[in-house]
Short mmCIF file of the C-alpha atoms (twelve columns), coordinates in Angstrom:
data_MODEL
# 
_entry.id   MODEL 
# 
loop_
_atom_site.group_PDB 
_atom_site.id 
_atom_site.type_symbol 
_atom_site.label_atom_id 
_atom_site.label_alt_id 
_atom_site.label_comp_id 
_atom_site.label_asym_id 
_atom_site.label_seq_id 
_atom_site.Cartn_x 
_atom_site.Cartn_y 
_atom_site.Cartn_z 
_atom_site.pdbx_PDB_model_num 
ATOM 1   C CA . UNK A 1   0.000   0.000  0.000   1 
ATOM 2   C CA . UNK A 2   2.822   2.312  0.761   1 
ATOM 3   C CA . UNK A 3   4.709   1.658  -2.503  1 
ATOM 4   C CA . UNK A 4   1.372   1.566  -4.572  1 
ATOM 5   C CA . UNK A 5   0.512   5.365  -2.733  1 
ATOM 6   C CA . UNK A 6   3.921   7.062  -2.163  1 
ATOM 7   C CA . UNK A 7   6.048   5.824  -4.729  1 
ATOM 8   C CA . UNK A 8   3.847   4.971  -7.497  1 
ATOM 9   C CA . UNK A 9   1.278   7.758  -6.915  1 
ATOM 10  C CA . UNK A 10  -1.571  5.455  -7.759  1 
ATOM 11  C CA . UNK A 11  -4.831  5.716  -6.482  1 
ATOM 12  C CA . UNK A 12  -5.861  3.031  -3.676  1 
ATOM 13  C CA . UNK A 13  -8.302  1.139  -6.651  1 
ATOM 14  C CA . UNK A 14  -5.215  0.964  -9.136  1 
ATOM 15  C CA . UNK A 15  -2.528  -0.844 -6.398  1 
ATOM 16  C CA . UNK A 16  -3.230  -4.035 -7.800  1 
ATOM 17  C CA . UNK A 17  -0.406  -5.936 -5.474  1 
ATOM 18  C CA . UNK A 18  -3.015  -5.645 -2.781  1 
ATOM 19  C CA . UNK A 19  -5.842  -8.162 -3.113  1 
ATOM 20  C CA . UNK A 20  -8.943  -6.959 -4.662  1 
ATOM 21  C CA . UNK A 21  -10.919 -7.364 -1.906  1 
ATOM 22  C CA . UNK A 22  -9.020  -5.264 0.792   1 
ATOM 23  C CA . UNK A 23  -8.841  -2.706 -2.090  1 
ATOM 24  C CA . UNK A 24  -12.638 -2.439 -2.436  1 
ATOM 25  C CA . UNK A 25  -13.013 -2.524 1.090   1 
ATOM 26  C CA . UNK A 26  -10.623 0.537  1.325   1 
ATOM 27  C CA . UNK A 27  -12.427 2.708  -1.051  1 
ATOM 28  C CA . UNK A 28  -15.487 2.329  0.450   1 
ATOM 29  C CA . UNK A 29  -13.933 3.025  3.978   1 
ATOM 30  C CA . UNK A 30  -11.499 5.902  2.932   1 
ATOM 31  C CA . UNK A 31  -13.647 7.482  0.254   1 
ATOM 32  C CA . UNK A 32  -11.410 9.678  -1.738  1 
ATOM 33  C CA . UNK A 33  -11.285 13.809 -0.319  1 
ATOM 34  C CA . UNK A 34  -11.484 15.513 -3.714  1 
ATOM 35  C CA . UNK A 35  -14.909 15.462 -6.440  1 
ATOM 36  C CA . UNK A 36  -13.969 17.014 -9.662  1 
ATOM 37  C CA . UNK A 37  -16.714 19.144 -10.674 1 
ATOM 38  C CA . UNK A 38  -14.534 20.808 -13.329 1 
ATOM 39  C CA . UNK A 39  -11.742 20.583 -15.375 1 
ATOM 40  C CA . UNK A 40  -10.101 23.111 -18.066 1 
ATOM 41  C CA . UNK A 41  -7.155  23.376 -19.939 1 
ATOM 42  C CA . UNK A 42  -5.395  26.216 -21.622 1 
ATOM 43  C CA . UNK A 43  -1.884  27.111 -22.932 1 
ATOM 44  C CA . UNK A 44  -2.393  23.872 -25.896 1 
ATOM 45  C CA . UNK A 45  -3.347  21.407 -22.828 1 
ATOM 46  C CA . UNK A 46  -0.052  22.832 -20.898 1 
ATOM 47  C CA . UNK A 47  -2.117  24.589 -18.276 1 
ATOM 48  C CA . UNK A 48  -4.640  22.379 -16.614 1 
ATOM 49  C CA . UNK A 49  -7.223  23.290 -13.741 1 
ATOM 50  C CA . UNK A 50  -9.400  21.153 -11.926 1 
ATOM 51  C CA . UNK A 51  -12.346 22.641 -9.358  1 
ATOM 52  C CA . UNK A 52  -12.440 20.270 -6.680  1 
ATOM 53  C CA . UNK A 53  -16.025 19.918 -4.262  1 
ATOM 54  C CA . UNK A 54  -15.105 18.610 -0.976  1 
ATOM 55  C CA . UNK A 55  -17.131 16.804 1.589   1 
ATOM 56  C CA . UNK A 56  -18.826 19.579 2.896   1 
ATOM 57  C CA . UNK A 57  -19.628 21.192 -0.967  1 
ATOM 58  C CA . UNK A 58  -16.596 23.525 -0.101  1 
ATOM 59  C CA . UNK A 59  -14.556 24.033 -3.322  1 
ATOM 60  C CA . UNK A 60  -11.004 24.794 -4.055  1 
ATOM 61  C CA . UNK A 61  -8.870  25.322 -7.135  1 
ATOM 62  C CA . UNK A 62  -5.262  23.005 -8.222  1 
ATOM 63  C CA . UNK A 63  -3.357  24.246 -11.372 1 
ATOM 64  C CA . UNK A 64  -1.268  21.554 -12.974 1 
ATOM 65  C CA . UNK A 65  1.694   23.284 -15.267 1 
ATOM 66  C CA . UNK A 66  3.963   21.364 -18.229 1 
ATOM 67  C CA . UNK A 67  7.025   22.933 -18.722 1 
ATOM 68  C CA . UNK A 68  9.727   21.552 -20.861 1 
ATOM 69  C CA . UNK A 69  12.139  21.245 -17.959 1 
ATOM 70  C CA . UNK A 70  9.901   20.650 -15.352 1 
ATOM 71  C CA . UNK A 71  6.084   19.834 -13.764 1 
ATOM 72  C CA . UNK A 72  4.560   21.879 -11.017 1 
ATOM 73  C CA . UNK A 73  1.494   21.569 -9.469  1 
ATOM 74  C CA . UNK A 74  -0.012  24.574 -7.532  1 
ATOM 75  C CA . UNK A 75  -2.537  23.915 -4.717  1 
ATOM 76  C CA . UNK A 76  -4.625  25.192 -2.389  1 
ATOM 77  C CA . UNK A 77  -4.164  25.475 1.668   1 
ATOM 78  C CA . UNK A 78  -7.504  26.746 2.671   1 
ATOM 79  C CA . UNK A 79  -11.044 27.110 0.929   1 
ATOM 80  C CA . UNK A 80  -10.748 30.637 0.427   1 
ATOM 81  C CA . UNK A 81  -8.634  32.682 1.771   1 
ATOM 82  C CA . UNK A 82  -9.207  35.740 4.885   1 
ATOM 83  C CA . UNK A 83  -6.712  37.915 4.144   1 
ATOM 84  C CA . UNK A 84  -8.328  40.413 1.577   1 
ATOM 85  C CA . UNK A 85  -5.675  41.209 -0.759  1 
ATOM 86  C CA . UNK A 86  -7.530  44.077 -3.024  1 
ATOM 87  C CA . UNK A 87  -6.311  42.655 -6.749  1 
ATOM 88  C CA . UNK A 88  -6.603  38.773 -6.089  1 
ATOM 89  C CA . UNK A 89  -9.856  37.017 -6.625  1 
ATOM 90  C CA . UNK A 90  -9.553  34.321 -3.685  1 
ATOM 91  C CA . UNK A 91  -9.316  37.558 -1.380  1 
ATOM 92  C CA . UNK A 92  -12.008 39.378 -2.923  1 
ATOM 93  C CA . UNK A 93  -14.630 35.981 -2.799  1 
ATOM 94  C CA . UNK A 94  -13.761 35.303 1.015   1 
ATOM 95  C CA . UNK A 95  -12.531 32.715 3.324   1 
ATOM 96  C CA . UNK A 96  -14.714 29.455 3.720   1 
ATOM 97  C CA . UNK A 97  -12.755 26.784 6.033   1 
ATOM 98  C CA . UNK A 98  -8.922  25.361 6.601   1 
ATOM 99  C CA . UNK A 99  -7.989  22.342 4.719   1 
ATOM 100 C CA . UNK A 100 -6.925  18.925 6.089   1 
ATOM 101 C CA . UNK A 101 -3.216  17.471 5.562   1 
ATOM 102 C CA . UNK A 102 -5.580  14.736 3.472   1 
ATOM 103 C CA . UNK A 103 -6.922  17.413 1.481   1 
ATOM 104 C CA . UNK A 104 -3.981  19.306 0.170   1 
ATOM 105 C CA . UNK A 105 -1.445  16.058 -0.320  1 
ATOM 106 C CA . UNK A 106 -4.353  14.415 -2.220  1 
ATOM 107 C CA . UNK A 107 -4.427  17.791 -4.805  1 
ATOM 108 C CA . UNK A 108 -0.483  16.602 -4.922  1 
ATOM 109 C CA . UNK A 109 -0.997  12.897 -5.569  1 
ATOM 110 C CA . UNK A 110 -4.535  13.654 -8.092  1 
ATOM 111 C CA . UNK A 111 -1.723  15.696 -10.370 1 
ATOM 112 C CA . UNK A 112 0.738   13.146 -9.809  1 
ATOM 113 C CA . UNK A 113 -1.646  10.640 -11.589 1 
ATOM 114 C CA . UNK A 114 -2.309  13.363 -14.266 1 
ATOM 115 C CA . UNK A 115 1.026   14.223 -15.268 1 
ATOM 116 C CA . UNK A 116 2.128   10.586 -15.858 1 
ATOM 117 C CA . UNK A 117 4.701   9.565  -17.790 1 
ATOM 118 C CA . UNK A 118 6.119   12.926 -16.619 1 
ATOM 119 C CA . UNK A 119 6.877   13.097 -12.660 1 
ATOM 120 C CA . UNK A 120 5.484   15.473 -10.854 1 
ATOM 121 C CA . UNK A 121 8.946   17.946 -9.970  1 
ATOM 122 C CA . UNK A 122 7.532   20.812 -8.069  1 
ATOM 123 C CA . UNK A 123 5.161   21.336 -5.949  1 
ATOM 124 C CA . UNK A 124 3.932   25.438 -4.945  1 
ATOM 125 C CA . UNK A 125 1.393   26.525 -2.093  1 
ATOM 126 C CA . UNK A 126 0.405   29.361 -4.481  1 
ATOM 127 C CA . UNK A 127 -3.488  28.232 -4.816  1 
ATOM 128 C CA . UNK A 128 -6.275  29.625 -2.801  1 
ATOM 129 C CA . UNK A 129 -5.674  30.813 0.615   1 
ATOM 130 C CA . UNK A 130 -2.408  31.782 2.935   1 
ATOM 131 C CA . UNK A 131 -0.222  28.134 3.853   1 
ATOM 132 C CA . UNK A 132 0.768   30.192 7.122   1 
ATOM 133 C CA . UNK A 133 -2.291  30.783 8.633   1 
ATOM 134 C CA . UNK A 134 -2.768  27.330 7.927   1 
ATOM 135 C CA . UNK A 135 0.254   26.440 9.494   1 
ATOM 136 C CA . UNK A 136 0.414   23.032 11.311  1 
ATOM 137 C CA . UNK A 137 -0.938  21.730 7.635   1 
ATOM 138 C CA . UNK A 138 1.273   23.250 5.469   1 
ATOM 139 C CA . UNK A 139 3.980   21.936 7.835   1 
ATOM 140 C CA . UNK A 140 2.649   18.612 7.437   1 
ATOM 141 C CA . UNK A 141 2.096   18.503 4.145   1 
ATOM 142 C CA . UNK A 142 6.179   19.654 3.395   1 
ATOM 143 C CA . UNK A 143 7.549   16.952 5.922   1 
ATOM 144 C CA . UNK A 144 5.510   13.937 4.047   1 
ATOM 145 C CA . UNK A 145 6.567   15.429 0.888   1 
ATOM 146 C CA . UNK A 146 10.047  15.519 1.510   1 
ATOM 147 C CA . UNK A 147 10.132  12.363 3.721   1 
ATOM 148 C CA . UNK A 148 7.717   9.944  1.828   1 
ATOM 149 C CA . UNK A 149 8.162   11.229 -2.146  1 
ATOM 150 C CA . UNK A 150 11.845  12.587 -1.569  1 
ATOM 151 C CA . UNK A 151 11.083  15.879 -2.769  1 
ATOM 152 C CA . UNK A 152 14.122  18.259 -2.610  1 
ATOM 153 C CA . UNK A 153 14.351  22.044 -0.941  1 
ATOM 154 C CA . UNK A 154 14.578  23.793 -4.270  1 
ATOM 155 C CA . UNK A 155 11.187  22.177 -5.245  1 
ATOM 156 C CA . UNK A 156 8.428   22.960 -2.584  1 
ATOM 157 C CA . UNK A 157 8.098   26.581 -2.074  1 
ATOM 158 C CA . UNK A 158 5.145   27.785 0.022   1 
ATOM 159 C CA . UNK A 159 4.149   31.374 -0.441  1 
ATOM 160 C CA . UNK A 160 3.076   33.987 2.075   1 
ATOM 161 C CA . UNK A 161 1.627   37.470 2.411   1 
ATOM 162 C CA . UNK A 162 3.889   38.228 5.221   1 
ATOM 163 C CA . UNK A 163 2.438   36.760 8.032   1 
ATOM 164 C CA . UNK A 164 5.660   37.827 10.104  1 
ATOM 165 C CA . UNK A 165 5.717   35.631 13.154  1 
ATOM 166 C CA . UNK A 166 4.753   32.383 11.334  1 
ATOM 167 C CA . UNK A 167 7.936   33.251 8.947   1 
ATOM 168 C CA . UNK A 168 10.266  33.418 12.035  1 
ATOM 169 C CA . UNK A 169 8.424   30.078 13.021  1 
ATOM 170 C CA . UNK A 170 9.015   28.290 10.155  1 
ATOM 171 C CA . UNK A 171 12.668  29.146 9.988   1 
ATOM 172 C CA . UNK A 172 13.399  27.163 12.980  1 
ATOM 173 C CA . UNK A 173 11.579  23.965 11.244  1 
ATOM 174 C CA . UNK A 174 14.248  22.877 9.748   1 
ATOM 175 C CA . UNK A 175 12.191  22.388 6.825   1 
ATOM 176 C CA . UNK A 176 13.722  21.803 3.374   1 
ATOM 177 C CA . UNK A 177 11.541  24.218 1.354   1 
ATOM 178 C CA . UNK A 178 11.495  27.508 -0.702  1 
ATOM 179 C CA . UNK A 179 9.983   30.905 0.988   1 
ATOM 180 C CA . UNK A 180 8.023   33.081 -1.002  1 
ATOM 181 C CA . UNK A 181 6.841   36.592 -0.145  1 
ATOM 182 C CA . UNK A 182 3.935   38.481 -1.845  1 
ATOM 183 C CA . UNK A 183 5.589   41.989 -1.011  1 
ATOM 184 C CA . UNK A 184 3.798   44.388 -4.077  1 
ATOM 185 C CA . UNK A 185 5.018   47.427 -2.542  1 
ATOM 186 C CA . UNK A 186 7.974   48.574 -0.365  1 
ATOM 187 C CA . UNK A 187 5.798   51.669 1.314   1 
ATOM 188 C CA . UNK A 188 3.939   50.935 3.770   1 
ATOM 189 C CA . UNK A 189 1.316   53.403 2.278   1 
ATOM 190 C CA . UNK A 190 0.674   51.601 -0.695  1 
ATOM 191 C CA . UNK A 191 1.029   48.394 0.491   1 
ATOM 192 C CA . UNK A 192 -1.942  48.827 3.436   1 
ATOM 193 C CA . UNK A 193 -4.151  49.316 0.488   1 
ATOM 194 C CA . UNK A 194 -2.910  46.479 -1.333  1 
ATOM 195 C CA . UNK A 195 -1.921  44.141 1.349   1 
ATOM 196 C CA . UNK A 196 -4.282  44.593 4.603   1 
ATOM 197 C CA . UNK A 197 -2.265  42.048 6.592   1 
ATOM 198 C CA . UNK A 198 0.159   44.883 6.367   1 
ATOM 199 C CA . UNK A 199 -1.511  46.666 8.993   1 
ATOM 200 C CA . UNK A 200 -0.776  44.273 11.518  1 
ATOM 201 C CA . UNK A 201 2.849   43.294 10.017  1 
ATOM 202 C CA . UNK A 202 4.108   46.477 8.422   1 
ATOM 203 C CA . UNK A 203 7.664   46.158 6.173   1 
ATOM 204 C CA . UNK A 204 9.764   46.904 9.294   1 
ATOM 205 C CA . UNK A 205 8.421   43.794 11.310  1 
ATOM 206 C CA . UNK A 206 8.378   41.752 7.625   1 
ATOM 207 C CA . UNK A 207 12.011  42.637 7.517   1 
ATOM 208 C CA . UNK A 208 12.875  41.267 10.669  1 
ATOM 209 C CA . UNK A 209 11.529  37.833 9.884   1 
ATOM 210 C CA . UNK A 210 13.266  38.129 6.714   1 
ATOM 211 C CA . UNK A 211 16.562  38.685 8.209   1 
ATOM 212 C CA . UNK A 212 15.434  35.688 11.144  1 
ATOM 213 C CA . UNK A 213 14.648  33.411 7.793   1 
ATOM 214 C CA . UNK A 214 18.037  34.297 6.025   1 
ATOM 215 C CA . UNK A 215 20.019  33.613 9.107   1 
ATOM 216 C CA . UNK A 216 18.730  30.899 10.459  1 
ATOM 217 C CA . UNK A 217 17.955  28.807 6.885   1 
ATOM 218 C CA . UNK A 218 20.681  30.500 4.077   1 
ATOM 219 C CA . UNK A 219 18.226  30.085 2.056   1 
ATOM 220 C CA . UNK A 220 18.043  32.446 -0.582  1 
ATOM 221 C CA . UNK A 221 14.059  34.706 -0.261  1 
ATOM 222 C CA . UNK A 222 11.958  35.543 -2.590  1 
ATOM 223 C CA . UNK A 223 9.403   38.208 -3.458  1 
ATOM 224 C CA . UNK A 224 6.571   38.498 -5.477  1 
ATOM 225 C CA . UNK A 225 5.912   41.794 -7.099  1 
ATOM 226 C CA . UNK A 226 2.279   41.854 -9.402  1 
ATOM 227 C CA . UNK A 227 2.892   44.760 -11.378 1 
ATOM 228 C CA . UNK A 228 0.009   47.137 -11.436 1 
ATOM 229 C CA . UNK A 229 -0.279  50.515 -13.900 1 
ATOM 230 C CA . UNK A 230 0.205   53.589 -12.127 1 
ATOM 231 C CA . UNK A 231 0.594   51.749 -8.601  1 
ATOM 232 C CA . UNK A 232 3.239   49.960 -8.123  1 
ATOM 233 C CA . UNK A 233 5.882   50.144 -11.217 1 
ATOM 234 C CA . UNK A 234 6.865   53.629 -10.897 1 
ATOM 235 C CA . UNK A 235 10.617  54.770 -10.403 1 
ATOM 236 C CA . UNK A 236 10.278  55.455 -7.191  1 
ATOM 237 C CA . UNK A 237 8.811   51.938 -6.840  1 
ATOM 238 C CA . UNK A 238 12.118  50.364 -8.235  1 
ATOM 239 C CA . UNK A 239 14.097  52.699 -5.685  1 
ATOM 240 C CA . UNK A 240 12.367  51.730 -2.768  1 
ATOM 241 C CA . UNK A 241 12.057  47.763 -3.904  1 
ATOM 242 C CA . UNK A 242 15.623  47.725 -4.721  1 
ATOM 243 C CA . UNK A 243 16.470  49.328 -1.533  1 
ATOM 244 C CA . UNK A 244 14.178  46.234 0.849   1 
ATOM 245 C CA . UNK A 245 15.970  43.748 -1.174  1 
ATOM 246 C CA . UNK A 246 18.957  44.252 -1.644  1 
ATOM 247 C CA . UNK A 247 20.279  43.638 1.414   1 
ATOM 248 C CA . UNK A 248 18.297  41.022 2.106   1 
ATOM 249 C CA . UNK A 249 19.732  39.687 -1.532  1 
ATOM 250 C CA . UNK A 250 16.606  38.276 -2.640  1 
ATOM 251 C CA . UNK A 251 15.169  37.171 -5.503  1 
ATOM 252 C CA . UNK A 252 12.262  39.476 -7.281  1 
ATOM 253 C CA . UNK A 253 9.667   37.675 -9.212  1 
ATOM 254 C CA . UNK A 254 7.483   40.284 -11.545 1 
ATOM 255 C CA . UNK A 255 3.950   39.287 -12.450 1 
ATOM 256 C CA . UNK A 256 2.074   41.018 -15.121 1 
ATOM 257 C CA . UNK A 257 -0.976  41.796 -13.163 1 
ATOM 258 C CA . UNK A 258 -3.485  39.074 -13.979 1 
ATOM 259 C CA . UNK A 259 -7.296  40.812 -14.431 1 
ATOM 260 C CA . UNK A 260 -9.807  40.036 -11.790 1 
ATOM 261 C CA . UNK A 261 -13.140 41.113 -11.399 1 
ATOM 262 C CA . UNK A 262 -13.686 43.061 -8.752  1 
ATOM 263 C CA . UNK A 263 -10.444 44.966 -8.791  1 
ATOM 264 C CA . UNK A 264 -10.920 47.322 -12.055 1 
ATOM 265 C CA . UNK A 265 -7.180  48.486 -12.486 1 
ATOM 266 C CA . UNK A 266 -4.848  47.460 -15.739 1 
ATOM 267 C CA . UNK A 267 -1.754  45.790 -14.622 1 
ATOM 268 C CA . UNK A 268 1.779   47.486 -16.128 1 
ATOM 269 C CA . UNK A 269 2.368   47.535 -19.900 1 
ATOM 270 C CA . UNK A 270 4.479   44.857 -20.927 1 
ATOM 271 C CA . UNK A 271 6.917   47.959 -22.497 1 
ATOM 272 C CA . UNK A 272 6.776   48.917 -18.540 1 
ATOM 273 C CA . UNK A 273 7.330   45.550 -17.278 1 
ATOM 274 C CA . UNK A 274 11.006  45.363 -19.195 1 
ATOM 275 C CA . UNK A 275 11.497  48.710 -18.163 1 
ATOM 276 C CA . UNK A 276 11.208  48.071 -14.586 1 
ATOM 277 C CA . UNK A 277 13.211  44.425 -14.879 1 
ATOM 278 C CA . UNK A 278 16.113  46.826 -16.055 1 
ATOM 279 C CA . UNK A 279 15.766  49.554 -13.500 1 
ATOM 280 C CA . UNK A 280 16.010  46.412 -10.836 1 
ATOM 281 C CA . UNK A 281 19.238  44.967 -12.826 1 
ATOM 282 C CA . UNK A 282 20.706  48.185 -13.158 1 
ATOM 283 C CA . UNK A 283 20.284  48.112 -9.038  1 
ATOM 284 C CA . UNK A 284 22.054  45.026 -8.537  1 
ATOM 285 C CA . UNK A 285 18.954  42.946 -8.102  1 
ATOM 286 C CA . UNK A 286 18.685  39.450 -8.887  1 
ATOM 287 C CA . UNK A 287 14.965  39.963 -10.829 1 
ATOM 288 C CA . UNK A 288 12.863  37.752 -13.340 1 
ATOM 289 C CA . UNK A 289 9.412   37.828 -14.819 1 
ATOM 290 C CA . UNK A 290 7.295   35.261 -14.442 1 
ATOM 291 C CA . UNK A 291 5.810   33.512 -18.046 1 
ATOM 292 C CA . UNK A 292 1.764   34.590 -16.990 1 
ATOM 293 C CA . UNK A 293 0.048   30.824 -17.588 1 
ATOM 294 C CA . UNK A 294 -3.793  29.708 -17.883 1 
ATOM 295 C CA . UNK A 295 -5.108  33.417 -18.066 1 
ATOM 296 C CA . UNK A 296 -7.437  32.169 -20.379 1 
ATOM 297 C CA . UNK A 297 -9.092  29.834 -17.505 1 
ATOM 298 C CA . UNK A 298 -8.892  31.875 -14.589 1 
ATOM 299 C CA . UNK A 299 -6.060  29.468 -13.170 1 
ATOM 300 C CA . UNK A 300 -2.694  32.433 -13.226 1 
ATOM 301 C CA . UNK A 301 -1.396  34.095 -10.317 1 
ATOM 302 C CA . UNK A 302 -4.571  35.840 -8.336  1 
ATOM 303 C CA . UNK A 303 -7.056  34.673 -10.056 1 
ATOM 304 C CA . UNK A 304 -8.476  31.350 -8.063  1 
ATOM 305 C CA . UNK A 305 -12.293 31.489 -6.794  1 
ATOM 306 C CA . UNK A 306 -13.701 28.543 -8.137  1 
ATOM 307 C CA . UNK A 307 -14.639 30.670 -11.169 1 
ATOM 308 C CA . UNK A 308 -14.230 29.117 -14.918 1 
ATOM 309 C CA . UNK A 309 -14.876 30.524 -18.193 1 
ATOM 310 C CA . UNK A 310 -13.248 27.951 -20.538 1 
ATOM 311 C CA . UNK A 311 -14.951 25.026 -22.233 1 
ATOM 312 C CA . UNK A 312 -15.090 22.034 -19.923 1 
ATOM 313 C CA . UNK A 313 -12.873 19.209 -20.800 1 
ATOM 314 C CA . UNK A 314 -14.226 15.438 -20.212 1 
ATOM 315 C CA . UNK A 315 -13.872 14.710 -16.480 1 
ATOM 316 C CA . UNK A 316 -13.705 10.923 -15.768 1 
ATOM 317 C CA . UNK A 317 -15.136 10.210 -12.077 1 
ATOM 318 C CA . UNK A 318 -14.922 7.333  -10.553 1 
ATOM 319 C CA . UNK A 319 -17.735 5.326  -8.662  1 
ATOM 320 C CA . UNK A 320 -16.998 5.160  -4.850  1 
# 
């Protein structure tokens, strides 16, 4: 059973080195934690998302991305998500419930089984909700990862709004993992309106963490920028961004601001976006632009609320 779930990735009907009674017996006892209620594809089949209905009709959203060097799956911590972020959709639509450990390693093992032949490489707690205010779960989730699929450092990154304390926390794990921050502005003007959790962890208690995480792991940070027209790529923007990270030397990640419906701003040109790469480079800072995926399907960066406006794909459920 361990080899057939761990190793293999196969779901508890397909271990056929366990007799086919136990088996049956199993999936009627330990009914599976994900329904697919729908499942889209964009990017020429490259970009796949799957709604999933849990047991209590709470949904969540998993985004399963092909590269040429690589698979990554990104999934989803809590139904929802509490902490109001003004452009992102799971923010705007509200926060429903935590998940289980069950929950978000079965989102894991579901596009394990979907990627095959290709093996599943990376694994990214970018989906709905904050993985630190869901901490004991993200935790858990990491340490199977690592311990039961032998998933390195460099590919499970869990991604955070800055919930300061939980950072600081987490550094002391001793956890083999990848920290992102959603920063999006380097004032703590602009980022209140942005970023409420801000509020309650402005950039000067952020930083501290940041140094506590750098010191503690040497493991390089990371921040996410979501570039929006007018608001947050202006020179002075660069100056102060390049002045938080430098000497933290982290890594910026630029997002062309994906659209979302209840936040009615354009994100930065993509003229603007090069423009403020360079002003970062010219800075000293380590900077790249993330390649925007599954737009099309409401599945890139921000956009997650159990909302789909592609043509559904055939979704094959099976009887339990």
């Amino acid at each position: 059973m361990w080899r057939g779930l761990w190793d293999e990735g196969l779901d508890v009907a397909e271990i056929t080195t366990v007799p086919k009674t136990l088996r049956t017996r199993l999936v009627h006892d330990f009914p599976a934690a994900l329904e697919v209620v729908n499942d889209v594809t964009s990017d020429r089949g490259a970009t796949r998302k799957w709604v999933f209905r849990l047991h209590d009709g709470a949904t969540i959203e998993t985004v399963l991305m092909s590269y040429v060097d690589r698979v990554t799956v990104c999934v989803s911590s809590q139904a929802g998500c509490a902490m109001g972020c003004t452009f992102c959709a799971t923010g705007q639509a509200g926060f429903t419930r935590q998940l289980g450990i069950g929950e978000v390693i079965e989102q894991v093992m579901f596009a394990v089984r979907a990627a095959a032949p290709r093996r599943l490489s990376n694994v990214v707690f970018m989906g709905m909700g904050e993985p630190l205010a869901n901490y004991p779960v993200t935790v858990g989730v990491v340490k199977r990862l690592h311990e039961y699929r032998g998933m390195s450092a460099r590919h499970l990154t869990v991604s955070t709004v800055g919930v300061a304390p939980a950072i600081e926390r987490l550094a002391g794990e001793g956890l083999p993992l990848t920290l992102a921050v959603s920063l999006h502005a380097a004032n703590n003007e602009t980022r209140n309106s942005l970023v409420p959790l801000n509020r309650r962890y402005p950039l000067e208690r952020l930083y501290e963490a940041c140094e506590k995480w750098l010191a503690t792991t040497s493991r390089r940070l990371s921040f996410e920028w979501a570039l929006i027209d007018g608001v947050n790529d202006t020179d002075r923007a660069i100056d102060e961004l390049a002045s938080y990270a430098g000497d933290l030397r982290a890594h910026v990640n630029l997002i062309p601001l994906n659209p979302t419906p209840g936040y009615l701003v354009r994100g930065s040109r993509t003229e603007r976006v090069h423009e403020f790469r360079d002003g970062l480079e010219a800075r000293g800072i380590n900077v790249t632009v993330r390649n925007t995926r599954g737009r099309s399907i409401d599945a890139a960066c921000g956009q997650l609320a159990a909302v789909t406006n592609a043509r559904q794909t055939s979704v094959s459920l099976r009887t339990r």
